[in-house]
C-alpha positions in Angstrom: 0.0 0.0 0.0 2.9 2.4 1.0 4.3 2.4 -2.6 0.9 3.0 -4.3 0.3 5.6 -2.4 3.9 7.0 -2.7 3.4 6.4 -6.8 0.0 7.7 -7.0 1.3 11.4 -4.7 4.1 11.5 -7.5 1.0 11.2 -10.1 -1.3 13.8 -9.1 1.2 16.3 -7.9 3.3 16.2 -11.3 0.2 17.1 -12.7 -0.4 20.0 -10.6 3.1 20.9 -11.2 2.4 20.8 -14.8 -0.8 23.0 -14.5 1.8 25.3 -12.8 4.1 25.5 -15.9 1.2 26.8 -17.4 1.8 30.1 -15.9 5.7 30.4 -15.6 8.0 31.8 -17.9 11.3 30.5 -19.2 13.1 32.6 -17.6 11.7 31.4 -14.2 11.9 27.5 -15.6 15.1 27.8 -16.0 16.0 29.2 -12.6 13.7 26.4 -10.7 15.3 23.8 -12.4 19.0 25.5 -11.8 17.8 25.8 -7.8 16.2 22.1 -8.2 19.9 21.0 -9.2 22.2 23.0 -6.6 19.5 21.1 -4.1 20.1 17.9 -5.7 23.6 18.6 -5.3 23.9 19.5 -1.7 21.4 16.3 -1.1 24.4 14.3 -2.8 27.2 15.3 -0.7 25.2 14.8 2.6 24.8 11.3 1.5 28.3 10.8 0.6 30.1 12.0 3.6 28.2 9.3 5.5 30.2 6.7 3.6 32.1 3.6 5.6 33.8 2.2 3.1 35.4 4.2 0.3 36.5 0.8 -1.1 33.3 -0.6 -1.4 31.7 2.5 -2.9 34.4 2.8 -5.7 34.5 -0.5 -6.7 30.7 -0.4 -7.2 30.6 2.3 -9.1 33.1 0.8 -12.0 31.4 -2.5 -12.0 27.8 -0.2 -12.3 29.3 1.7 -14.9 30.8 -1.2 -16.9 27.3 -3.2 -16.3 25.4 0.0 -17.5 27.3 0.8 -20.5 27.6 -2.2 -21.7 23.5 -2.8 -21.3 23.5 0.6 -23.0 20.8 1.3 -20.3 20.7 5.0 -21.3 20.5 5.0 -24.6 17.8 2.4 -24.5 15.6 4.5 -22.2 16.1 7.5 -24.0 14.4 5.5 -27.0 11.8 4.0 -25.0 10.6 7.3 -23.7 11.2 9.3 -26.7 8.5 6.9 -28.5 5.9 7.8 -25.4 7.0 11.2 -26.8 6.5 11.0 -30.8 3.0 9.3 -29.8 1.5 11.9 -27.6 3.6 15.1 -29.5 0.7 16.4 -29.9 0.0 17.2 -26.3 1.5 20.2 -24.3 4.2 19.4 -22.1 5.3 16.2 -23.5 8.6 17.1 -24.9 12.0 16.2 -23.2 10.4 13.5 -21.4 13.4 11.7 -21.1 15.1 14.6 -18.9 12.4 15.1 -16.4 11.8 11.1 -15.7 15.7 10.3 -15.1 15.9 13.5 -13.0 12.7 12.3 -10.6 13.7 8.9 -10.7 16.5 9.2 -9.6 15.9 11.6 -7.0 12.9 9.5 -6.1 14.6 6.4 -5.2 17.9 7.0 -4.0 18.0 7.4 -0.3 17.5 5.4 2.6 13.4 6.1 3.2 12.6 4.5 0.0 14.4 1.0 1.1 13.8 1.1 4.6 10.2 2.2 4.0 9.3 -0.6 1.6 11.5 -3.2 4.7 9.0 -1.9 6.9 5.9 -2.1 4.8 6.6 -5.9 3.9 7.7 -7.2 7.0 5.9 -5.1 9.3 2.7 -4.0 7.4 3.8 -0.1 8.8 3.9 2.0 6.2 4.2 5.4 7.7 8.0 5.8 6.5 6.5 5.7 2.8 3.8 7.7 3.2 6.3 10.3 5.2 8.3 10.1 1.7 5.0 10.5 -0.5 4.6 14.1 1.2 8.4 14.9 0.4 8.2 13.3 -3.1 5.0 15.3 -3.7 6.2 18.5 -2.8 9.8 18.0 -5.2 7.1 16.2 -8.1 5.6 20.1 -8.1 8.4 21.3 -8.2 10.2 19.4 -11.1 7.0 19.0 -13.0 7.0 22.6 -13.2 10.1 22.7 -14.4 11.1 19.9 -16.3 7.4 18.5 -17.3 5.4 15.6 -17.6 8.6 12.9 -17.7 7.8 13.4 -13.9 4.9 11.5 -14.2 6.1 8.5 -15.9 8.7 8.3 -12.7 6.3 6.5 -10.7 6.5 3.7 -12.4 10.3 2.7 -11.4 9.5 4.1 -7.7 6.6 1.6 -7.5 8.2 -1.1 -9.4 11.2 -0.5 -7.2 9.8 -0.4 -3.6 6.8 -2.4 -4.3 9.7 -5.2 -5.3 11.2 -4.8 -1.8 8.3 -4.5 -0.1 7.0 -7.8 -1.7 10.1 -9.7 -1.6 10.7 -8.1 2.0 11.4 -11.5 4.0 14.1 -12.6 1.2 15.6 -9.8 1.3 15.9 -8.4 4.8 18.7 -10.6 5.6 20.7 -8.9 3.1 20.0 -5.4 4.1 21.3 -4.3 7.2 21.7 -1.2 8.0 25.4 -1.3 6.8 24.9 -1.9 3.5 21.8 0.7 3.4 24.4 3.1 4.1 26.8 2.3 1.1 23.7 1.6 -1.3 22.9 5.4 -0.3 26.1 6.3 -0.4 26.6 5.3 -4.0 23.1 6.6 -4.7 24.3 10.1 -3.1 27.1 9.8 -6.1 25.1 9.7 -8.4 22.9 12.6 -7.5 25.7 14.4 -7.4 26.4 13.7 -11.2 22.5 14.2 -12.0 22.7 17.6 -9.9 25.2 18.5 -12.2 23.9 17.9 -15.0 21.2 20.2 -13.7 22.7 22.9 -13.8 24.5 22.3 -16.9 27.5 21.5 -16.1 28.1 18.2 -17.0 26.2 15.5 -19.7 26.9 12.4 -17.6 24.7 9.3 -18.3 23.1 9.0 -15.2 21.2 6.1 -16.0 24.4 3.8 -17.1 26.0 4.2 -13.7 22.5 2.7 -11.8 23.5 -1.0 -11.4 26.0 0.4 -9.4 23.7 0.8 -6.3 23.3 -3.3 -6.8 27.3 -3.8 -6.4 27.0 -3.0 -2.4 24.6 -5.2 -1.3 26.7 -8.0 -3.3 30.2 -6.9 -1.7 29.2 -6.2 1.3 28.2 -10.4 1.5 32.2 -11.3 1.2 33.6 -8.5 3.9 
């Protein structure tokens, strides 16, 4: 129940959001999404000067990048989403869909609420964590959708794929997750917003998306240390 309601919140406010847009200039657009990134970035570096293990999180994020690139993960997204795109073209506020729904995702399911959350909703039936996150992922969904559009929307798909997964699969996995390697997961997930803040605020054109797998690696190293 926690990630529905979590997916549906990122639903209806990304619409509001895009109702927003409606009214706000370029000018302003760009400056959102420029303040949306320097936030982004700051959220990054909290989560990274919490790491344990430097080891752990470099070697995860090579093997993630190797496993991403080589999966073209990326490119084959970008594709997927830019046929969403060429179907509904005729709409307002469909273009770039690719940019908004890496940015959300991303920002939507890195960080330790969205694991622990969906821990606590499988094995515990408590789902206040998640709904706690569906307030805070609201409030950014406004925010972003504003900004960056309706790839906002299509976001909530991974985050309920993602913690609905955990959640489900709760009792295999909890064994696996201690609170140890929920830090280094977030740690490398704290990386990578890092690299998506700056790409934000246009500073960098890193493929996000091909360095995801990396947030796998920890769970898998931390099982031989």
């Amino acid at each position: 129940m926690g990630a529905i309601v979590n997916a549906v919140t990122i639903v209806i406010c990304g619409i509001i959001g895009i109702i927003f847009k409606a009214g706000i200039s370029e000018r302003f657009n760009e400056r959102i999404m420029h303040g949306i990134g320097l936030c982004v970035l700051v959220l990054g570096i909290v989560g990274v000067i919490t790491v344990e293990n430097t080891m752990v999180m470099i070697v995860s994020v090579l093997l993630g990048a190797i496993t991403g690139e080589a999966l073209k993960l990326e490119e084959r997204l970008v594709n997927s989403v830019k046929k969403i795109e060429d179907k509904v073209k005729h709409l307002n506020y469909v273009n770039n869909l690719g940019e908004g729904f890496i940015a959300a995702t991303m920002i939507f399911c890195v960080g330790s609420m969205a694991i622990v959350g969906a821990l606590e909703s499988g094995l515990l039936n408590n789902h206040s964590t998640l709904y706690a996150k569906s307030i805070l992922d609201g409030i950014v969904s406004i925010l972003l959708a504003s900004s960056l559009g309706a790839g906002v929307i299509l976001s909530s798909l991974p985050v309920l794929l993602y913690e609905g997964a955990i959640t489900l699969l709760a009792g295999l996995m909890a064994p696996y997750l201690s609170d140890i390697v929920i830090n280094e997961v977030v740690v490398v997930g704290s990386l990578l917003l890092i690299g998506l803040g700056l790409n934000l605020l246009e500073i960098t054109e890193l493929k996000i998306m091909n360095y995801v797998p990396a947030m796998l690696f920890p769970v898998i190293i931390m099982q031989f240390l």
